[in-house]
C-alpha positions as CSV (number, residue, x, y, z in Angstrom):
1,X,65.9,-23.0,11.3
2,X,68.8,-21.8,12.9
3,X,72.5,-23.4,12.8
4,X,72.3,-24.8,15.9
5,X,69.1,-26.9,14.9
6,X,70.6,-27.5,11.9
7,X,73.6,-29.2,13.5
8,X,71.3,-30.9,16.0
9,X,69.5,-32.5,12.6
10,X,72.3,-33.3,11.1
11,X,73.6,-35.5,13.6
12,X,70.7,-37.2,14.5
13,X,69.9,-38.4,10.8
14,X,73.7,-39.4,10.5
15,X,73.8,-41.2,14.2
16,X,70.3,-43.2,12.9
17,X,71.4,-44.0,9.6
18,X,74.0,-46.6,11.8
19,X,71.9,-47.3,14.3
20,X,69.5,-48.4,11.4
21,X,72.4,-50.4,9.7
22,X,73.6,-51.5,12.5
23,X,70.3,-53.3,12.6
24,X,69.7,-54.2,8.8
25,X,67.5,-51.3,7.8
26,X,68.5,-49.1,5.2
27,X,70.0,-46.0,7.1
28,X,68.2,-43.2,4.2
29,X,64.8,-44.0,6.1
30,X,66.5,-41.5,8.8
31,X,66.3,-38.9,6.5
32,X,62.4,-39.0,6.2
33,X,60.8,-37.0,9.3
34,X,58.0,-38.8,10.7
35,X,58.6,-41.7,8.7
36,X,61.9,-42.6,11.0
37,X,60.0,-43.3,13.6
38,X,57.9,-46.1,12.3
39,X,61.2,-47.4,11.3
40,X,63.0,-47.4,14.5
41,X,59.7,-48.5,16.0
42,X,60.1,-51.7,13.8
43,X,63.8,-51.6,14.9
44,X,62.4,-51.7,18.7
45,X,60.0,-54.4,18.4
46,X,57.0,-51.8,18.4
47,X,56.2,-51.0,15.5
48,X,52.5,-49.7,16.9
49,X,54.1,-47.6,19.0
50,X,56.3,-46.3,16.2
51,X,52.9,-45.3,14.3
52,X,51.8,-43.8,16.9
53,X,55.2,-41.5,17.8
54,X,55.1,-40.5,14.1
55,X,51.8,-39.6,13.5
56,X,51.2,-37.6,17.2
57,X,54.2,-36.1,16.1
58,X,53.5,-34.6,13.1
59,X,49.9,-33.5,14.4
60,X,52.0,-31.9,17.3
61,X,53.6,-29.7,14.5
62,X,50.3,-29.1,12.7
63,X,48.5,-27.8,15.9
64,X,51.1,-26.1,17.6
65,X,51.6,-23.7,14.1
66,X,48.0,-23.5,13.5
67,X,47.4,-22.6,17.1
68,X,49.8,-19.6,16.5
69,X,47.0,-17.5,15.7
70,X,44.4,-15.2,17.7
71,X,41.4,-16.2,16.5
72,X,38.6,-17.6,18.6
73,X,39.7,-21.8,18.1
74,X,43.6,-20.7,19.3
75,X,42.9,-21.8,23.0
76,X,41.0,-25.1,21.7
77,X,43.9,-26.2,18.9
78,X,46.7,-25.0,21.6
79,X,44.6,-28.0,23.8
80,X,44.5,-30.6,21.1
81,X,48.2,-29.3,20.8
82,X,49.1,-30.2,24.2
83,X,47.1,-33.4,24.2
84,X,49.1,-34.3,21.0
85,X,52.4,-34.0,22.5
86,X,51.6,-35.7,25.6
87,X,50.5,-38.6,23.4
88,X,53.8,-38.2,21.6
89,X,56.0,-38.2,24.9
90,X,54.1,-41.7,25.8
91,X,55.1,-43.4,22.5
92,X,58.6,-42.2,22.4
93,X,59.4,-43.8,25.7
94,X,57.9,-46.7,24.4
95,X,59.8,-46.9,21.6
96,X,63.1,-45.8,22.9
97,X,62.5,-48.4,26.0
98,X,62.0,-51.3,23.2
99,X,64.9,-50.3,21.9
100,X,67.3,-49.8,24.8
101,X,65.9,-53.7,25.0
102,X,66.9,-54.6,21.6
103,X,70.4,-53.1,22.2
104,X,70.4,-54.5,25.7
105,X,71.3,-51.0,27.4
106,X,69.4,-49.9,30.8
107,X,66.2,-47.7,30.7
108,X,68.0,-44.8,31.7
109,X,69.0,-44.6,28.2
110,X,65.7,-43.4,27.1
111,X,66.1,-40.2,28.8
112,X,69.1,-39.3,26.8
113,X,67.0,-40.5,23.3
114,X,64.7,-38.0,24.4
115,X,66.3,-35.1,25.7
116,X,69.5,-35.5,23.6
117,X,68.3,-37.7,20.3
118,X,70.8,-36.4,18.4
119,X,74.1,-37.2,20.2
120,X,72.7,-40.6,21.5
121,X,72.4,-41.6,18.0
122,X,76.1,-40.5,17.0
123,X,77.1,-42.4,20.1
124,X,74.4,-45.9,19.6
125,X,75.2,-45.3,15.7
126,X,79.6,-45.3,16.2
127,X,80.1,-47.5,19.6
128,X,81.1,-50.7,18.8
129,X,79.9,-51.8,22.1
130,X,76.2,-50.7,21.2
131,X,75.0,-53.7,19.1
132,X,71.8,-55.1,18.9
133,X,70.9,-58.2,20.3
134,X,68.7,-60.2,18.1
């Protein structure tokens, strides 16, 4: 891992641990790859969705390492690869459109949680004027 994906960690586990206590959930879930997701699913109102970001996710990881090789299946797990992260794209806008809802904030907001995850949680996590409506 380099520093800058180091840094880019480090402030998106710090900018969900507020978001998450800004909405009651104990902020170390943020720490827990994978598991954060179903978490700020919950947060969102879709928790489903939140199952289905994690898990897509982490088969995203397994399949684009294991198609890394060049053996014969490469081509096949580079597909199922693929296939995974489109199926990951589909539940993080879900999730982040749940909760731009939750925090009442336009959908344009879900761009920034995906292209720039971390920094939108250091400024959703700090902002006083990004609470969530219940």
């Amino acid at each position: 891992m380099g520093f800058l994906s180091f840094v880019y960690y480090i402030l998106t586990v710090v900018g969900l641990w507020k978001v998450y206590a800004k909405c009651g959930v104990e902020g170390w879930w943020s720490l827990i790859p994978f598991f954060r997701y179903i978490k700020l699913g919950e947060i969102a109102g879709r928790r489903e969705e939140g199952m289905v970001y994690a898990v897509s996710s982490l088969f995203t990881v397994l399949l684009r390492n294991a198609s890394q090789g060049d053996g014969r299946f490469s081509f096949l797990i580079g597909v199922l690869a693929f296939a995974a992260g489109v199926i990951t794209l589909l539940a993080m806008v879900r999730v982040y459109d749940g909760l731009c809802q939750r925090f009442r904030r336009g959908q344009g907001w879900i761009f920034g949680w995906i292209l720039f995850g971390g920094i939108t949680s250091i400024i959703w996590g700090f902002m006083d004027e990004y609470e969530p409506g219940y």
